[in-house]
C-alpha positions in Angstrom: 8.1 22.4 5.2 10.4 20.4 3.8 10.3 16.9 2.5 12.4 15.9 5.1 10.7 16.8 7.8 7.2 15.8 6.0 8.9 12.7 6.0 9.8 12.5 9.5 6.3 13.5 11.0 4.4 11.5 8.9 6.9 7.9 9.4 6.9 8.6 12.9 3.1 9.5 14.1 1.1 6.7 15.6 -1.9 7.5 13.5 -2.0 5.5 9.8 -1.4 7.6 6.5 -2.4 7.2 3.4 -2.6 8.0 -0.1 -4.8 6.7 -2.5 -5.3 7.3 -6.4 -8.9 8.6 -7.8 -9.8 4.4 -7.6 -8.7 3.9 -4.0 -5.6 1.7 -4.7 -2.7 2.9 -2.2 0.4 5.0 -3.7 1.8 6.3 0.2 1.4 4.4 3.5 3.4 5.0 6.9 4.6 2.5 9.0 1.9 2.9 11.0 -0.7 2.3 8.5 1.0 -1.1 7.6 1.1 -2.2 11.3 -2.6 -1.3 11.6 -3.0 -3.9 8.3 -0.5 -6.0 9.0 0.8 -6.3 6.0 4.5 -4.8 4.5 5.0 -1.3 2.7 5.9 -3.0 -0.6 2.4 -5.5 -0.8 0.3 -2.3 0.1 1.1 0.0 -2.5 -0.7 -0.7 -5.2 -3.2 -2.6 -3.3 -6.9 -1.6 -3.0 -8.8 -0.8 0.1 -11.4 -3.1 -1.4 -8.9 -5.8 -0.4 -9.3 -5.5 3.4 -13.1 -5.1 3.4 -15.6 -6.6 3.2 -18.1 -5.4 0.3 -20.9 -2.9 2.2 -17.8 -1.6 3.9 -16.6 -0.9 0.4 -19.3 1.0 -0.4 -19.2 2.9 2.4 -15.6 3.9 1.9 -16.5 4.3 -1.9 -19.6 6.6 -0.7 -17.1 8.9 1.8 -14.8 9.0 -1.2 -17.5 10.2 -3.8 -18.8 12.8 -1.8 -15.1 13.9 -0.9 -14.6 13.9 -4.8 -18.1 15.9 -4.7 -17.8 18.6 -2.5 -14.0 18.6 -1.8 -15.0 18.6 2.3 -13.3 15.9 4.5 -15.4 12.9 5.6 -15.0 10.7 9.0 -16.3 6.9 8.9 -15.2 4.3 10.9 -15.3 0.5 9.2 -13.9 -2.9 9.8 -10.8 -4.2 8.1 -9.5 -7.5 7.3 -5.9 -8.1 7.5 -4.0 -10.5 6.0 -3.7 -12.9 9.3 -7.7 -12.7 9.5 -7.7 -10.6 12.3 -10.2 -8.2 12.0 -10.0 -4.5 12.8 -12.1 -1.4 13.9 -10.6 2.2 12.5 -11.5 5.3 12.0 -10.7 6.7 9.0 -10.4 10.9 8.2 -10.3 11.5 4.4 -9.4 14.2 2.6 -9.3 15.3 -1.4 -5.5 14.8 -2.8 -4.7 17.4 -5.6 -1.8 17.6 -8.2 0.7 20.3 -8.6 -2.0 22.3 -11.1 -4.9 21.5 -8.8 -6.7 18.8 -10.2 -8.6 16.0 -7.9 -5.7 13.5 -7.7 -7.5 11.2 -5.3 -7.2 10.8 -1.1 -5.4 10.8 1.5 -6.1 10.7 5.0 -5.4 9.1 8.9 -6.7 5.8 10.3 -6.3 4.9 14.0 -7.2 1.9 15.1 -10.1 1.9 17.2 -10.6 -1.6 18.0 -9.8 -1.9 21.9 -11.8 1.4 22.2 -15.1 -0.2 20.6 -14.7 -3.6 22.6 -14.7 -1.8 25.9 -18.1 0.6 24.3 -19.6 -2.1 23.7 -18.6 -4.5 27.0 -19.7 -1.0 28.8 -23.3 -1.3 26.3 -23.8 -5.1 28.1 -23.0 -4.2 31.6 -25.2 -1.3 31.4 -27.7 -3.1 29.7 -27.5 -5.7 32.5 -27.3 -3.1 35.4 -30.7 -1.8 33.7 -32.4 -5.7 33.3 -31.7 -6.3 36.9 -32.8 -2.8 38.3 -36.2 -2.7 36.4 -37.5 -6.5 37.1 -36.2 -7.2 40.5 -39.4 -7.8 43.2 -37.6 -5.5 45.6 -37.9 -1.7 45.8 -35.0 0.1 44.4 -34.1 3.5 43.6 -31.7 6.3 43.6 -32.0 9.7 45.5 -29.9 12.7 45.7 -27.9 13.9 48.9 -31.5 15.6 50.1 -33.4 12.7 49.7 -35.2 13.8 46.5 -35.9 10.7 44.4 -33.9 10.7 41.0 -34.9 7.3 39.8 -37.7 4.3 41.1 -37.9 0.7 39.4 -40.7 -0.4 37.7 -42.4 -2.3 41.1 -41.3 0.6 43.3 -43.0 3.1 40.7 -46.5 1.0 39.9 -47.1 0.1 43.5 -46.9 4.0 44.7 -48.3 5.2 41.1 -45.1 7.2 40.1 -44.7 8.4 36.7 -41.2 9.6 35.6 -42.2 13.5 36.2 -43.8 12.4 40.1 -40.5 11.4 40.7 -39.0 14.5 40.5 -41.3 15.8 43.0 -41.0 13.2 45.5 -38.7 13.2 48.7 
């Protein structure tokens, strides 16, 4: 592939890109990458990742890195960031071992997405869920759920004590 055309993929892709030397300070970003940091081309190289986290999420990218370094596999972690306006971000990161024309371990490079919408609506989803569940278990009413034959898939917690269900009667029980 030519450069060209390398270059025109990777500046164009909505995903991040990076490259980072063997101590995780950036030598290659995308456009996309400095949108997702929010911070220009020219401040990020040369910049450390340790910059936009916090320091247990540096470890953890140090610890992906290491064992990258160790076994020359790809790792996945996804981490918070801190961009330069404070806003704080949710990505997920792919890494992958960066090697030098003669095939020595170089450093990283990789893809991070931004994942931050994604894990606000997981986790809105976790409360509502977890509410759903609060309300179902201690209301004073009977409630359940049964299938199209009227076999029981689920009781609440009054329903089930007062007629002595267990989870495997329910199954049984039309």
């Amino acid at each position: 592939m030519s450069n060209a055309r390398f270059e025109k993929i990777i500046n164009n892709m909505q995903e991040g890109y990076y490259e980072n030397d063997l101590k995780g300070n950036f030598i290659f970003v995308n456009d996309a990458l400095c949108k997702i940091f929010g911070i220009p081309r020219e401040k990020l190289i040369g910049s450390n990742y340790r910059e936009y986290t916090s320091e247990k999420t540096s470890q953890k990218i140090f610890e992906a890195y290491n064992r990258i370094y160790m076994t020359e596999q790809p790792s996945y972690i996804e981490y918070e960031i801190t961009r330069k306006d404070k806003l704080t971000v949710i990505v997920a990161s792919s890494g992958y071992l960066l090697k030098d024309a003669e095939g020595n371990k170089a450093g990283f490079y990789g893809l991070i997405q931004d994942i931050t919408e994604r894990k606000k609506a997981e986790e809105r989803l976790r409360q509502s869920e977890e509410k759903y569940r609060d309300i179902f278990e201690n209301v004073s009413d009977f409630l359940f759920f049964h299938d199209l034959d009227g076999n029981f898939i689920e009781t609440n917690l009054v329903m089930s004590e007062d007629y002595g269900f267990t989870e495997d009667d329910i199954a049984n029980r039309n």
